[in-house]
C-alpha positions as CSV (number, residue, x, y, z in Angstrom):
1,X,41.2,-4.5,18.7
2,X,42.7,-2.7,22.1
3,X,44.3,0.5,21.2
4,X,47.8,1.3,22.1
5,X,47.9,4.0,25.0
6,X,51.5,6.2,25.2
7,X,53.0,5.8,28.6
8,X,53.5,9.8,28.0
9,X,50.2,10.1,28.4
10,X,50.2,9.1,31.9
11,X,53.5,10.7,33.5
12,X,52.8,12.8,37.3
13,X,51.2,11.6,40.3
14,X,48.5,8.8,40.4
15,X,45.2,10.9,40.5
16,X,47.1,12.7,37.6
17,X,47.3,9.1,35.6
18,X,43.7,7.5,36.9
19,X,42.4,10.8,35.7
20,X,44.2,10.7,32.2
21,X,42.9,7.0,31.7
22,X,39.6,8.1,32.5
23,X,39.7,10.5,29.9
24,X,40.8,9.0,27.4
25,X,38.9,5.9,27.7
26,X,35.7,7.8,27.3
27,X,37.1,9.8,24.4
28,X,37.6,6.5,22.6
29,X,34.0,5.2,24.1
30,X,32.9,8.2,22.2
31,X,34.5,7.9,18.7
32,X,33.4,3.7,18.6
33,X,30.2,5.0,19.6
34,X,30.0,7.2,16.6
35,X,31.3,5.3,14.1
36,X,29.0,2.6,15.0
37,X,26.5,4.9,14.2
38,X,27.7,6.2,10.7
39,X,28.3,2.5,9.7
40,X,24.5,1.4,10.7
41,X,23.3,4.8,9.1
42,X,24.8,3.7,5.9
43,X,24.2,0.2,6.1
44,X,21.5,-0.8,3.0
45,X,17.7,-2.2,4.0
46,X,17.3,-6.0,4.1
47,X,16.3,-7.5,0.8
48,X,12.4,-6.7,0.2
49,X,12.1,-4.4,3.1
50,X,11.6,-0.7,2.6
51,X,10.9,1.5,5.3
52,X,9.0,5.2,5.4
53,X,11.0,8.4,4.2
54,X,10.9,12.0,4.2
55,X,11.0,12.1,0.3
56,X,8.0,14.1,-1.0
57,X,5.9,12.0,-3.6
58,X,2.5,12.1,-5.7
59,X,0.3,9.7,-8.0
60,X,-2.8,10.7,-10.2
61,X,-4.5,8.1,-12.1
62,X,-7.0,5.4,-11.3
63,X,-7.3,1.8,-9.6
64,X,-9.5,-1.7,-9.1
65,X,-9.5,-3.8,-6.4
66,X,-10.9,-7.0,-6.1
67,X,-11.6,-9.0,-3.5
68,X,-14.1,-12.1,-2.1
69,X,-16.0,-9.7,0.0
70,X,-19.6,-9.0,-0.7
71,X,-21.1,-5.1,-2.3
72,X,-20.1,-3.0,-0.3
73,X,-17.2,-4.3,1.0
74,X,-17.7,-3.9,4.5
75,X,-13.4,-3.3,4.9
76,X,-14.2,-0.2,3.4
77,X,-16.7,1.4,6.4
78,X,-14.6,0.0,9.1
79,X,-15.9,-3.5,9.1
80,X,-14.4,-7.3,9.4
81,X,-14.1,-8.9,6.1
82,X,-17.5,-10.9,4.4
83,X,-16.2,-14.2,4.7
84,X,-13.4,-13.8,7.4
85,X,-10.8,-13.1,4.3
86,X,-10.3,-10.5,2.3
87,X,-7.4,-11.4,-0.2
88,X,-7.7,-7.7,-2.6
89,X,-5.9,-7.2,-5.4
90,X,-5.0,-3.9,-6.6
91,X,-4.7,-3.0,-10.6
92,X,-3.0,0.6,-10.1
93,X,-2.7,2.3,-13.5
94,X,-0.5,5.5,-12.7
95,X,-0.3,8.3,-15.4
96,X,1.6,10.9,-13.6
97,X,4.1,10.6,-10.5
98,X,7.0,11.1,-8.8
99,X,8.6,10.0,-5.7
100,X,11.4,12.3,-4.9
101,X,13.2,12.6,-7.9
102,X,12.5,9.3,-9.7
103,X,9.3,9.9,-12.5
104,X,6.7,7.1,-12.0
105,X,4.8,8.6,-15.0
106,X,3.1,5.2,-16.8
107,X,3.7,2.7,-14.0
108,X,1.4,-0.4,-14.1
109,X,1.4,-2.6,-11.8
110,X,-0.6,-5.2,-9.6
111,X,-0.6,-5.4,-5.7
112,X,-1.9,-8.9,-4.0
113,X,-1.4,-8.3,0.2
114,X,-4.2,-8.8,2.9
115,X,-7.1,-7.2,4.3
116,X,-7.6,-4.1,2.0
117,X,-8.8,-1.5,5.0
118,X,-8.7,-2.6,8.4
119,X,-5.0,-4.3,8.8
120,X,-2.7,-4.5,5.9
121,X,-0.8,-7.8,6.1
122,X,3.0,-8.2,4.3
123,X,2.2,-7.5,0.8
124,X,1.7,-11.5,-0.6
125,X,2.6,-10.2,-4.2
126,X,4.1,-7.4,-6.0
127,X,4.1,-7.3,-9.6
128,X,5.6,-4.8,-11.7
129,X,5.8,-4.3,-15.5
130,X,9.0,-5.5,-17.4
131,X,9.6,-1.8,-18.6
132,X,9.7,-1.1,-15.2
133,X,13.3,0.3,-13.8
134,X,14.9,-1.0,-10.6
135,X,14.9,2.2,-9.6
136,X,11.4,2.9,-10.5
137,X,10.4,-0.2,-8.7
138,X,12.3,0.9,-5.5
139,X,10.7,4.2,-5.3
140,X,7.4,3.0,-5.5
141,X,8.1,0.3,-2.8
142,X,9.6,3.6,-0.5
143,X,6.6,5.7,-1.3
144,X,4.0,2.9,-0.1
145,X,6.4,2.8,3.3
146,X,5.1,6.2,3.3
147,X,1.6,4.6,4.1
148,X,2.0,3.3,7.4
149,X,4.3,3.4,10.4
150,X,6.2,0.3,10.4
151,X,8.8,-1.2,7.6
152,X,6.7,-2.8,4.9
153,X,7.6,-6.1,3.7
154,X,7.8,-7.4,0.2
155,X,8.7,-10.9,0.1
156,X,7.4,-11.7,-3.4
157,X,8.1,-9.1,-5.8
158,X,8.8,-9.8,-9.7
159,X,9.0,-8.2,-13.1
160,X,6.3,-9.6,-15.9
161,X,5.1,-9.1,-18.9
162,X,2.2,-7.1,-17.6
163,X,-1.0,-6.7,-19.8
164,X,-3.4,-3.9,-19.0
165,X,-6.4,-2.7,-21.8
166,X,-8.7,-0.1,-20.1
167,X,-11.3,0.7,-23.0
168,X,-13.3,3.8,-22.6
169,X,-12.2,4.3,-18.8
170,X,-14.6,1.1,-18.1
171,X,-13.8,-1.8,-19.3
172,X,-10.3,-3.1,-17.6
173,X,-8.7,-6.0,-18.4
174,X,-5.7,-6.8,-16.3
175,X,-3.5,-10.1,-16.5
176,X,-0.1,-11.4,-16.5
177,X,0.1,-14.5,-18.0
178,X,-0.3,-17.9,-16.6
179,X,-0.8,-15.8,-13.1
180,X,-3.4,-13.2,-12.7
181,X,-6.3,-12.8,-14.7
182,X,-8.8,-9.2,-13.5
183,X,-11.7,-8.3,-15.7
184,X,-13.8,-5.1,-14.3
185,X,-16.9,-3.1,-15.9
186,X,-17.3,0.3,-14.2
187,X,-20.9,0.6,-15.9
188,X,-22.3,-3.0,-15.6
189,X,-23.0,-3.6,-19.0
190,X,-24.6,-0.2,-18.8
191,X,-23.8,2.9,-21.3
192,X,-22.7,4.5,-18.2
193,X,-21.4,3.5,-14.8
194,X,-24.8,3.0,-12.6
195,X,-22.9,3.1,-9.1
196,X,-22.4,6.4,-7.2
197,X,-18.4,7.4,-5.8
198,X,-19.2,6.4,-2.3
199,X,-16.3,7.1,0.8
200,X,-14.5,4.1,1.8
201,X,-11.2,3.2,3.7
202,X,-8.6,3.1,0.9
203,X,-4.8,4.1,1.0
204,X,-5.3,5.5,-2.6
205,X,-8.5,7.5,-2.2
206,X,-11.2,8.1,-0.3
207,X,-14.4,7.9,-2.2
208,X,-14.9,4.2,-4.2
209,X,-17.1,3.2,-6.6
210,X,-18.6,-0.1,-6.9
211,X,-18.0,-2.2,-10.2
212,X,-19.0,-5.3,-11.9
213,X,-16.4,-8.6,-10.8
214,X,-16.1,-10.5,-14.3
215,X,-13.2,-12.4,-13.7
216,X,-10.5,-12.5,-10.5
217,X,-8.8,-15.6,-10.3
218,X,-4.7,-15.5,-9.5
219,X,-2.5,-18.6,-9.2
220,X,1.1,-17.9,-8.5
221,X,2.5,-21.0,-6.6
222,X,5.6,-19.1,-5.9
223,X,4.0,-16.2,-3.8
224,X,1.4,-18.6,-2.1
225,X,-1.8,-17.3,-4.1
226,X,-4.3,-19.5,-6.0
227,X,-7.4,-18.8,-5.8
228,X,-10.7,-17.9,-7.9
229,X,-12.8,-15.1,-6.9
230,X,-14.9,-13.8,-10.2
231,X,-18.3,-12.3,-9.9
232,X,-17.2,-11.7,-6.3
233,X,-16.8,-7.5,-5.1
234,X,-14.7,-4.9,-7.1
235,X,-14.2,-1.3,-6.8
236,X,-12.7,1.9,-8.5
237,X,-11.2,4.6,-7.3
238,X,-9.7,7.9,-9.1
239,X,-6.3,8.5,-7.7
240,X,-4.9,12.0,-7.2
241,X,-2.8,12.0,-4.2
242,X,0.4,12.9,-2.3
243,X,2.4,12.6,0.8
244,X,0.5,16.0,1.9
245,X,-2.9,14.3,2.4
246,X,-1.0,11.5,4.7
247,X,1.0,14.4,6.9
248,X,-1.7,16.0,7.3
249,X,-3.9,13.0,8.4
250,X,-6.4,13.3,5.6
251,X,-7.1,10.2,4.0
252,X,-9.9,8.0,5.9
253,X,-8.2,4.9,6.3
254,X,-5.6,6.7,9.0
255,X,-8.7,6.3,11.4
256,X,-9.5,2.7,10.2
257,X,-10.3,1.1,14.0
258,X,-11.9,-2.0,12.7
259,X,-15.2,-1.5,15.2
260,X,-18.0,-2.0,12.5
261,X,-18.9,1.2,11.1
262,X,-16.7,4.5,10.2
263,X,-15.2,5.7,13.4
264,X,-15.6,9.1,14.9
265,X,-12.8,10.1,13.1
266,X,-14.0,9.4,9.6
267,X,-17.0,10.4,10.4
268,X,-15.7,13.6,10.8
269,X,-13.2,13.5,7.7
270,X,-16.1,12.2,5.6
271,X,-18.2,15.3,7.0
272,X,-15.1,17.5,6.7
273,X,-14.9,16.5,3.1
274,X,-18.4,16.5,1.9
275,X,-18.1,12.9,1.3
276,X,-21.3,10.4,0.5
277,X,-22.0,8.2,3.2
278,X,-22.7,5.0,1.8
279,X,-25.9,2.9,2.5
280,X,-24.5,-0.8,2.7
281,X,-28.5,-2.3,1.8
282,X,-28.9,-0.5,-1.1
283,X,-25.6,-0.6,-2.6
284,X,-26.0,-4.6,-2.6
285,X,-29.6,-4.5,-3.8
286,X,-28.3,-2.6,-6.4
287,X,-25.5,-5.1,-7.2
288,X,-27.9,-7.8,-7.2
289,X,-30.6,-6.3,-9.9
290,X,-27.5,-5.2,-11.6
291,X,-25.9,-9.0,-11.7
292,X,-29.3,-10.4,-12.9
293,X,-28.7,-13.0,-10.6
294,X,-30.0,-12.7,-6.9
295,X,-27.7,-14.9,-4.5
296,X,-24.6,-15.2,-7.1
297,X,-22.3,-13.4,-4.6
């Protein structure tokens, strides 16, 4: 809308008046200019978008992934994908956290997106527990922004009746029904978990251990996902983190190049860090004998 200008404003010679309109005029160029920017500043996030924040934040507690990749997943050491798709889903149990000021404490909570190491595509699924908060849900979404350096996308995201049995921190048993169904054995059948913590590309942890695939099968129309993966790859990782390993570029996965093999860069973290290299051929031997089925995966 043009704003009215007093004549008062322009009274003397000419120059005096072509000089006073020139003033002005960039004086109001100024203010729309501002107040453009206030509005924009204040303006909310798209639906299902949530973009990275200054907002300090940490997690402690433990996760599974699965995925139709072989043992070892070769995502994790900087590699392409077993079968040329990697669809990992993440079972993240969270006993203590915070982002900000919003507790996560007791947040469970299953994560279906793309390749789990080398390029993380939008997040297919995000599934949260009914107990679960807006707000809580939010603040997790902001603090996985955190994670990368473009605005995540979360085009499926929903609030289930979330079932989630971990029975002597080996035995997990995930599943939301009618949709995802995740059973994991850290020790194999064993008394004790036979695998050794191994580092690996992870946005969670850096050091992964490899676990028995019982059952991963998810089928969620909605969101795009069906599919049966079961005595495919799993892993486990113990999660103690916080927005101080990602400024300070700590976490393997912030060098994840996608070349084959750990990069320079992890290389150096893993060195830095006293971290076990793992040895892909043994790792899957191992998997095999432990299966009791050569050529099952």
């Amino acid at each position: 809308m043009a704003v009215p200008i007093p004549s008062a404003l322009f009274k003397g010679t000419p120059q005096r008046r072509t000089m006073s309109r020139f003033k002005l005029s960039g004086a109001l160029t100024l203010l729309h200019l501002i107040l453009t920017t206030v509005l924009f500043a204040q303006s909310p996030e798209p639906s299902g978008v949530a973009r990275r924040a200054g907002a300090s934040w940490s997690l402690k507690g433990q996760g599974i992934v699965c995925c139709p990749c072989r043992v070892p997943c070769p995502c994790r050491t900087n590699g392409k994908p077993s079968y040329s798709h990697c669809e990992a889903t993440l079972f993240l149990q969270t006993k203590q956290g915070h982002y900000d000021n919003v507790n996560l404490d007791g947040m469970n909570l299953v994560d279906s997106g793309g390749m789990c190491a080398i390029a993380h595509e939008p997040h297919s699924a995000l599934y949260f527990s009914l107990s679960d908060s807006p707000e809580r849900q939010a603040a997790y979404k902001s603090l996985i922004s955190t994670f990368y350096s473009t605005p995540q996308v979360f085009p499926h995201v929903k609030a289930v009746s979330l079932n989630a049995q971990v029975i002597d921190e080996h035995m997990f048993n995930v599943s939301i029904p009618g949709i995802v169904e995740i059973v994991v054995d850290r020790n194999w059948g064993l008394s004790a978990p036979p695998m050794p913590m191994v580092a690996a590309a992870d946005h969670f942890a850096n050091l992964l251990q490899y676990v028995q695939n019982i059952r991963y099968s998810i089928r969620d129309p909605e969101a795009g996902l069906d599919f049966d993966y079961s005595r495919r790859q799993a892993n486990y990782r113990v999660v103690d983190l916080t927005d101080e390993q990602y400024h300070t570029n700590s976490m393997l996965i912030q060098y994840a190049d996608g070349k084959g093999w750990f990069s320079p860069g992890q290389l150096a973290l893993i060195e830095a860090q006293n971290l076990q290299v793992p040895e892909p051929v043994a790792l899957r031997e191992q998997a095999i004998r432990l299966r009791g089925a050569r050529g099952s995966q």
